[in-house]
N, C-alpha and C positions, 0 to 999 in steps of 0.2 A: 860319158860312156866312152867317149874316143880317149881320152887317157886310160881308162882301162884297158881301153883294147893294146893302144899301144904300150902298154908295159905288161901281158900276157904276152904278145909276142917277144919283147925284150927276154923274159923268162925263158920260153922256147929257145931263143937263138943261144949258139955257142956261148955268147960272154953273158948270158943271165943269171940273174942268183935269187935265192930268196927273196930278198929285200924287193927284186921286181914282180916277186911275186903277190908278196904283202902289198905293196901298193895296188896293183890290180886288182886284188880283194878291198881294198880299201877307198877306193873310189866310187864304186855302185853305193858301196854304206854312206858314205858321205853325203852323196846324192839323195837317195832315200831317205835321211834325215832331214835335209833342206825339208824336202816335199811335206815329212811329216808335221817336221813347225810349221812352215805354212801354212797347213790344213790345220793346228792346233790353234796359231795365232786367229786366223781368219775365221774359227767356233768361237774365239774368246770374243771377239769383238760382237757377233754376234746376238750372244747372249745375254743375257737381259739384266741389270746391274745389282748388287747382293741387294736386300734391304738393309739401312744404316739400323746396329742395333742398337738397344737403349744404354746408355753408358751404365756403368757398373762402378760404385764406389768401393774404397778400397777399407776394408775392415780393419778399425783403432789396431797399431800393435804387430802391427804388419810388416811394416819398415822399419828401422832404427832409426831411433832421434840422430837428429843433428848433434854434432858436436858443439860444446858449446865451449866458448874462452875462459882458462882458469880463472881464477877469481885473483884480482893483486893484488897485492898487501903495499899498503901505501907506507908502511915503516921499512922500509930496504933502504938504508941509508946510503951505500954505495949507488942507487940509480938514483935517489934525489940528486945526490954531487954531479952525475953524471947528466944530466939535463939541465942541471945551472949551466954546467962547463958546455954544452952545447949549446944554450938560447946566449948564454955570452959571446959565443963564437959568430951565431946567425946576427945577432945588435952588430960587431963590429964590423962582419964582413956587408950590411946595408948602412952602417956609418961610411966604409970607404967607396962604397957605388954611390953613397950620395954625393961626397965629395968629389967624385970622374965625373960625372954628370953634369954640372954645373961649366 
């Protein structure tokens, strides 16, 4: 409340302007808001805890399915090539770690 006060008189004096006036109205609110969470926290606690309700299943059809992974065609000649030329790459790059290793 001493902030308010002091910025209703700010307002009063020669160099006061709205804005000190809005504050002054705005500092009682504030204040009174504190008091009223308190007073809301301090029933919350209070009171007495919900009963847990019975869970509830969720009815087929409800949700959308998952997505599922297309299906691959094992005939794509271009990724067959393409995985030899990879597991060849993986063979020779553990053929040359075994040779540093040693």
């Amino acid at each position: 409340m001493g902030l308010a006060w002091w910025q209703w008189t700010r307002y009063e004096s020669v160099s006061g302007s709205f804005q000190n006036l809005g504050y002054a109205l705005q500092w009682p609110m504030f204040a009174a808001f504190c008091f009223y969470a308190y007073y809301k926290f301090v029933r919350y606690e209070d009171a007495p805890p919900q009963p847990v309700a019975k869970q509830t299943e969720i009815p087929a059809g409800l949700l959308p399915e998952r997505p599922r992974p297309a299906a691959q065609d094992d005939d794509d000649q271009a990724l067959s090539e393409y995985n030899r030329y990879l597991a060849e790459l993986a063979k020779s790059d553990a053929e040359k770690e075994d040779r540093t290793d040693r």
